[in-house]
N, C-alpha and C positions, 0 to 999 in steps of 0.2 A: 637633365639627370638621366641615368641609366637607364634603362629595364631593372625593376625586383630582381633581386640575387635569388635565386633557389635554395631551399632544406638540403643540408649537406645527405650525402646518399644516405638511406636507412641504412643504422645501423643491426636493425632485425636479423636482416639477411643472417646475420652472423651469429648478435644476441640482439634480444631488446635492449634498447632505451631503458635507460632507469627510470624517465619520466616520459609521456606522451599524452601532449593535450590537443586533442581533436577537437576542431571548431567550437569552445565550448561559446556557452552564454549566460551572462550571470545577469538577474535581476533580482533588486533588493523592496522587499517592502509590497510585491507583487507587480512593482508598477515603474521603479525606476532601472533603465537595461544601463547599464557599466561597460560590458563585457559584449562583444560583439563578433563572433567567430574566430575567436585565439586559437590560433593552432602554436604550437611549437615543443621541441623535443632537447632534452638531454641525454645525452649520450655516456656511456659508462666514462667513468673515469675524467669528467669535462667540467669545466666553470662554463657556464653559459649565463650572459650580461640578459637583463630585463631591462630594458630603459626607456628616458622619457621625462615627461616635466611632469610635474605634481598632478594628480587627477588623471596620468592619463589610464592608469586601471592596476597598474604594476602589483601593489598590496592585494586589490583583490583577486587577479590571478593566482597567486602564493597563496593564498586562503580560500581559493579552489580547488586546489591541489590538496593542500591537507585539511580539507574539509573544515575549516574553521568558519567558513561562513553564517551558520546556520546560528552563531552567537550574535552577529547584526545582523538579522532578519533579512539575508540573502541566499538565493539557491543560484544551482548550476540546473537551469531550464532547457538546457539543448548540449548536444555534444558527450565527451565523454576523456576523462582521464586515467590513463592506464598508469600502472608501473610493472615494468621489467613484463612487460606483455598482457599484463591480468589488470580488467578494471577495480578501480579503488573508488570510485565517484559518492560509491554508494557505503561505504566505511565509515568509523568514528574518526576521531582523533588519532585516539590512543591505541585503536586497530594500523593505524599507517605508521607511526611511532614504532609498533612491534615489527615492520616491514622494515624498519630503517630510514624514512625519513621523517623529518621532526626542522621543523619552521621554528628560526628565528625572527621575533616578530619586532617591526621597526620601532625606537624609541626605548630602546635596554633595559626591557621588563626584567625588575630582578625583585626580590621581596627584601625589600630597603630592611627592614624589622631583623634580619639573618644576617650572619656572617657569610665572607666571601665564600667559606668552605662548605657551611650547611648551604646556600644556595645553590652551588657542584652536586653536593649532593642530593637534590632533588633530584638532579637528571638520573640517575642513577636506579628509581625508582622500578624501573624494568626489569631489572636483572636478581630484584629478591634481595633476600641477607648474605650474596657470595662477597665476604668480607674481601678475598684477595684479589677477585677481578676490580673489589671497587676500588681498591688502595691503590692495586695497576694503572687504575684508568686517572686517580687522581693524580699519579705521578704522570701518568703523558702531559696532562690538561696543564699541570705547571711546568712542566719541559716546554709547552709552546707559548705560558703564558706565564713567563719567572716573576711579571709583575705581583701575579695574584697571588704566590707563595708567600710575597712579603706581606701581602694584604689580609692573608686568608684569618684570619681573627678578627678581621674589621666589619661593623656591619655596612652591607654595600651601598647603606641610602647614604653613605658619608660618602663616600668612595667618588672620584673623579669620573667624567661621562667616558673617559677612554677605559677606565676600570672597571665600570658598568658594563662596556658592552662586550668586552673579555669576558666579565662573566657570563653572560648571557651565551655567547659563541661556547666557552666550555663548557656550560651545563647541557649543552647539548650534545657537545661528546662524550659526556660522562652518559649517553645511551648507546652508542657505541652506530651513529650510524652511516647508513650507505651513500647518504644524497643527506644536503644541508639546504633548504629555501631559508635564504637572506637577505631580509628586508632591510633596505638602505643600513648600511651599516657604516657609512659614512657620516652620517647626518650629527648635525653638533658640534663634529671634533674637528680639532686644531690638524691641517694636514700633514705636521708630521707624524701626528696620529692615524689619521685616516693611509698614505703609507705603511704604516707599522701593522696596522691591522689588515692589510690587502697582503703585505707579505706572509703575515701567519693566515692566511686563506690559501695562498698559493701553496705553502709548507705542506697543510693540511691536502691540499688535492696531490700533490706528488707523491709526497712519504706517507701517508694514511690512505692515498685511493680514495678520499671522499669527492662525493661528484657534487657540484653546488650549481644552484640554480640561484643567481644574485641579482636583486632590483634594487636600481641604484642611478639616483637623480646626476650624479658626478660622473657622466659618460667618458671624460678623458681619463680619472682612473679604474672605472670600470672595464675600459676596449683595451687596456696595457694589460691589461692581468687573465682577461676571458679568451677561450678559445673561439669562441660564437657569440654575435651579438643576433636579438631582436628589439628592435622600436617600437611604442605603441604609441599610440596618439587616438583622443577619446576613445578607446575600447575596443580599439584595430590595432593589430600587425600590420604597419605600414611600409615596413622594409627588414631586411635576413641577412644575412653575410658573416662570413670568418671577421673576428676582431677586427682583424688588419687592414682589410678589403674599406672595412666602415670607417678605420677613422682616418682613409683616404678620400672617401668621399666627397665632393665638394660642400653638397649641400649638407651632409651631418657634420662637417668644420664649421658651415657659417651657422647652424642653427643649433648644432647641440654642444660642440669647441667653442666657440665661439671666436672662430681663426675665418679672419674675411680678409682680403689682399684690398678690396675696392674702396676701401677710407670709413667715412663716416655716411650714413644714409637717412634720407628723408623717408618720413612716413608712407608718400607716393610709393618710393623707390623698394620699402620693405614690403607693401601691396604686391608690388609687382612682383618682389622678390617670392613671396609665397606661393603665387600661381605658379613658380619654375617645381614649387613640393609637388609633382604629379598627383602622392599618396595622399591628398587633401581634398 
């Protein structure tokens, strides 16, 4: 396998990163470490892929970032996360939300008990009683999400898991923001869902300027849609590279594609195969 790919050049020089996570280190509970010197950066106006198999830290970097840790009993012990140049580590929630970025969080948190509309509407909660912005902002949210217009009377614990997590993705633009952390947003749905909902991601970073930071276990449709991928594995950055670079790779076909030319393999042979992971 290669040499590690390098962080594409700072984007500083020019402007900050919308996000920038310096070696952080998360430990949960005082005593269990997760997190083990993540570094990685988004770049204005960019989809950058998180990936990885289950466990390997993906959610709890995204809830590093927007400080959501400190709800399961985990801090950020070492390192440091900036946005657009100024540390945030040390922020609420709802202080990084007013900055513009706002975490969607894996498994289509929606408050089942509400309609599809008052659920949008929560998001919204930023911006005070300006009645027109929010009418505006509901009309974009059903411009990219026509499903939910027809839904919007319904309450969403009815609602399909692809309508669930539409909601969840709108209610977050209904705060109008800069950067979206999205956690697996595949997970559940049927892939012509998972498609449909990567397209209105893509939509959203072109024609909105939203920059997304997205972890997400489906690394083939994750590397088709991101400008930048990172890997992590137990709690490490184990490999960097432009989308395209990565799902050239041999070893991220045979382990994260699951594209191998060599046939079928015996246990020996996948032993072996792993010592070829250097990042291991």
């Amino acid at each position: 396998m290669e040499a590690r790919m390098s962080h594409p050049a700072p984007a500083s020089a020019v402007a900050p990163n919308v996000i920038d996570v310096a070696s952080i280190e998360v430990i949960y509970n005082h005593v269990i470490l997760v997190l083990k010197g993540v570094s990685l950066a988004v770049p204005d106006g960019s989809i950058v892929a998180l990936l990885g198999a289950n466990g390997a830290g993906k959610s709890t970097t995204l809830k590093a970032i927007s400080n959501l840790l400190r709800t399961e009993r985990g801090e950020v012990t070492k390192g440091q996360v900036r946005c657009r140049g100024e540390r945030v580590d040390g922020l609420t929630p709802s202080d990084l939300v007013r900055r513009g970025v706002i975490q969607v969080m894996e498994g289509r948190h929606c408050f089942g008990h509400l309609t599809v509309e008052e659920n949008l509407l929560t998001g919204a909660y930023i911006h005070g009683g300006k009645r027109r912005q929010i009418a505006d902002d509901l009309d974009k949210v059903y411009h990219y999400f026509p499903r939910l217009k027809e839904r919007r009377a319904s309450q969403a614990g009815y609602t399909s898991g692809g309508e669930q997590q539409m909601t969840a993705i709108g209610r977050a633009l209904m705060s109008r923001p800069s950067t979206i952390l999205l956690d697996e947003p595949s997970m559940g749905l049927a892939p012509q869902l998972v498609e449909e909902i990567f397209e209105i991601v893509r939509s959203l970073n072109e024609k909105e300027k939203v920059s997304i930071l997205l972890a997400e276990q489906n690394t083939n449709v994750a590397l088709r849609y991101a400008h930048y991928g990172y890997i992590l594995e137990n709690g490490r950055v184990v490999l960097d590279g432009d989308a395209a670079h990565l799902r050239q790779n041999e070893d991220v076909k045979e382990f994260y594609l699951g594209i191998g030319g060599e046939g079928r393999r015996s246990f020996r042979d996948v032993k072996h195969y792993r010592r070829r992971k250097r990042w291991l």
